[in-house]
N, C-alpha and C positions, 0 to 999 in steps of 0.2 A: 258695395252694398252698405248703405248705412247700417249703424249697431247701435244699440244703447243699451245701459245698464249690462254690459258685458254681456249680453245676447244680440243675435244676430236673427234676422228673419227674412226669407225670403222661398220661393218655387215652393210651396207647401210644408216649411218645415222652420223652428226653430233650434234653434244650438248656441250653445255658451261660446264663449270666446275665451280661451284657455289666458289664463293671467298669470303674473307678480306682479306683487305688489297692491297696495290697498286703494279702498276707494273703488267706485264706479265709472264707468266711464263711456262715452258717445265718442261715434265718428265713423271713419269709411273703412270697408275694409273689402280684402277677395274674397269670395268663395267660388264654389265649384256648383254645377246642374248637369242632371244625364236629360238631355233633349232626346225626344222621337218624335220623326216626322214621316208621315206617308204618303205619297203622294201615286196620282194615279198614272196609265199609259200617256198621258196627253203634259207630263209633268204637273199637274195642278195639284197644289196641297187640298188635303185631306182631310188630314189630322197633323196638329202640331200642339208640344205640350212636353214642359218641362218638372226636371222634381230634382228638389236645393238636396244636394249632397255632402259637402262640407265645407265647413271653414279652413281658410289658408295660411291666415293670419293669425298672432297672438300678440297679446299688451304684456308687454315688459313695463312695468311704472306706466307714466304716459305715452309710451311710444309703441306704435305697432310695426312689427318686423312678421318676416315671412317666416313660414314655418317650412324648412327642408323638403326640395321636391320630392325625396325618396322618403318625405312621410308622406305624402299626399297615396290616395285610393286604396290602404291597407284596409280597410276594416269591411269585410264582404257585409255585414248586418247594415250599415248608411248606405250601400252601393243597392242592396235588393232593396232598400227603405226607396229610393231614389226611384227606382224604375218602376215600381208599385203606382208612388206619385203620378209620375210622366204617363203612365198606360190606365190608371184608376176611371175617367172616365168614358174608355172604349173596355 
Protein backbone atom coordinates (compact mmCIF):
# COMPACT_ATOMS: atom_id res chain seq x y z
CA UNK A 1 0.00 0.00 0.00
CA UNK A 2 1.42 3.26 -0.83
CA UNK A 3 2.14 5.87 2.36
CA UNK A 4 3.01 9.26 2.67
CA UNK A 5 3.77 11.57 5.10
CA UNK A 6 4.05 8.64 7.47
CA UNK A 7 0.50 7.72 7.09
CA UNK A 8 -0.89 5.21 5.49
CA UNK A 9 -4.47 4.77 3.91
CA UNK A 10 -6.47 2.30 2.73
CA UNK A 11 -10.03 -0.22 3.28
CA UNK A 12 -11.65 2.76 5.21
CA UNK A 13 -9.14 3.68 7.48
CA UNK A 14 -6.00 5.80 8.07
CA UNK A 15 -3.02 5.05 10.41
CA UNK A 16 0.43 6.39 11.06
CA UNK A 17 3.41 4.52 10.23
CA UNK A 18 5.27 4.00 13.36
CA UNK A 19 9.03 5.81 12.84
CA UNK A 20 12.76 6.80 13.87
CA UNK A 21 13.99 9.02 12.78
CA UNK A 22 13.19 12.56 11.21
CA UNK A 23 11.60 13.82 8.32
CA UNK A 24 8.64 12.50 6.42
CA UNK A 25 8.43 10.19 4.37
CA UNK A 26 6.41 8.29 1.01
CA UNK A 27 6.50 4.74 -0.23
CA UNK A 28 5.17 1.17 -0.09
CA UNK A 29 4.40 -0.61 2.54
CA UNK A 30 1.93 -3.98 4.07
CA UNK A 31 -0.79 -3.70 5.86
CA UNK A 32 -3.43 -5.85 6.93
CA UNK A 33 -7.86 -5.99 5.94
CA UNK A 34 -10.61 -8.27 7.69
CA UNK A 35 -12.52 -9.26 4.36
CA UNK A 36 -16.23 -10.61 4.49
CA UNK A 37 -17.78 -12.14 1.78
CA UNK A 38 -21.30 -13.81 1.43
CA UNK A 39 -22.09 -15.59 -0.94
CA UNK A 40 -25.31 -17.44 -1.81
CA UNK A 41 -26.46 -21.48 -2.34
CA UNK A 42 -25.61 -21.22 -6.05
CA UNK A 43 -21.88 -19.87 -4.81
CA UNK A 44 -22.52 -16.29 -6.26
CA UNK A 45 -21.07 -13.39 -4.29
CA UNK A 46 -23.45 -11.33 -2.45
CA UNK A 47 -21.55 -9.10 -0.56
CA UNK A 48 -17.94 -8.61 -0.63
CA UNK A 49 -16.27 -5.69 1.35
CA UNK A 50 -13.20 -5.16 3.29
CA UNK A 51 -11.98 -2.82 6.36
CA UNK A 52 -7.82 -1.76 6.61
CA UNK A 53 -6.68 -3.06 9.93
CA UNK A 54 -3.22 -2.44 10.45
CA UNK A 55 -0.03 -1.58 9.52
CA UNK A 56 2.96 -4.15 9.26
CA UNK A 57 5.55 -2.05 8.60
CA UNK A 58 7.67 0.69 10.34
CA UNK A 59 10.52 3.45 9.11
CA UNK A 60 13.55 3.06 10.61
CA UNK A 61 15.39 6.52 9.15
CA UNK A 62 14.65 5.57 5.45
CA UNK A 63 14.13 2.09 5.51
CA UNK A 64 11.00 0.20 6.01
CA UNK A 65 11.26 -3.10 7.96
CA UNK A 66 8.62 -5.41 9.17
CA UNK A 67 7.18 -5.22 12.21
CA UNK A 68 7.42 -8.90 14.25
CA UNK A 69 4.68 -11.29 13.34
CA UNK A 70 3.76 -11.97 17.09
CA UNK A 71 2.99 -8.19 17.04
CA UNK A 72 0.65 -8.34 14.30
CA UNK A 73 -3.49 -8.58 15.50
CA UNK A 74 -2.98 -7.63 19.28
CA UNK A 75 -4.99 -4.78 19.65
CA UNK A 76 -8.98 -5.98 19.77
CA UNK A 77 -10.12 -1.93 19.42
CA UNK A 78 -8.52 -1.94 15.16
CA UNK A 79 -9.76 -5.55 14.86
CA UNK A 80 -13.59 -4.51 15.96
CA UNK A 81 -12.64 -1.07 14.14
CA UNK A 82 -12.07 -3.37 11.12
CA UNK A 83 -15.02 -5.57 10.87
CA UNK A 84 -17.49 -2.53 11.71
CA UNK A 85 -15.75 -1.17 8.16
CA UNK A 86 -16.17 -4.55 6.32
CA UNK A 87 -20.00 -5.05 7.50
CA UNK A 88 -21.05 -0.99 7.85
CA UNK A 89 -22.86 -1.15 4.55
CA UNK A 90 -25.10 -4.30 5.21
Amino acid sequence: MPFKNDRAEWDGVKQKVEHKGGGQFAGSIFVSSVAFAVFDDTDALLYSNSGGLEVLMRRERDQIVPIPAENYFQDEKLIRKAAQIALAPI
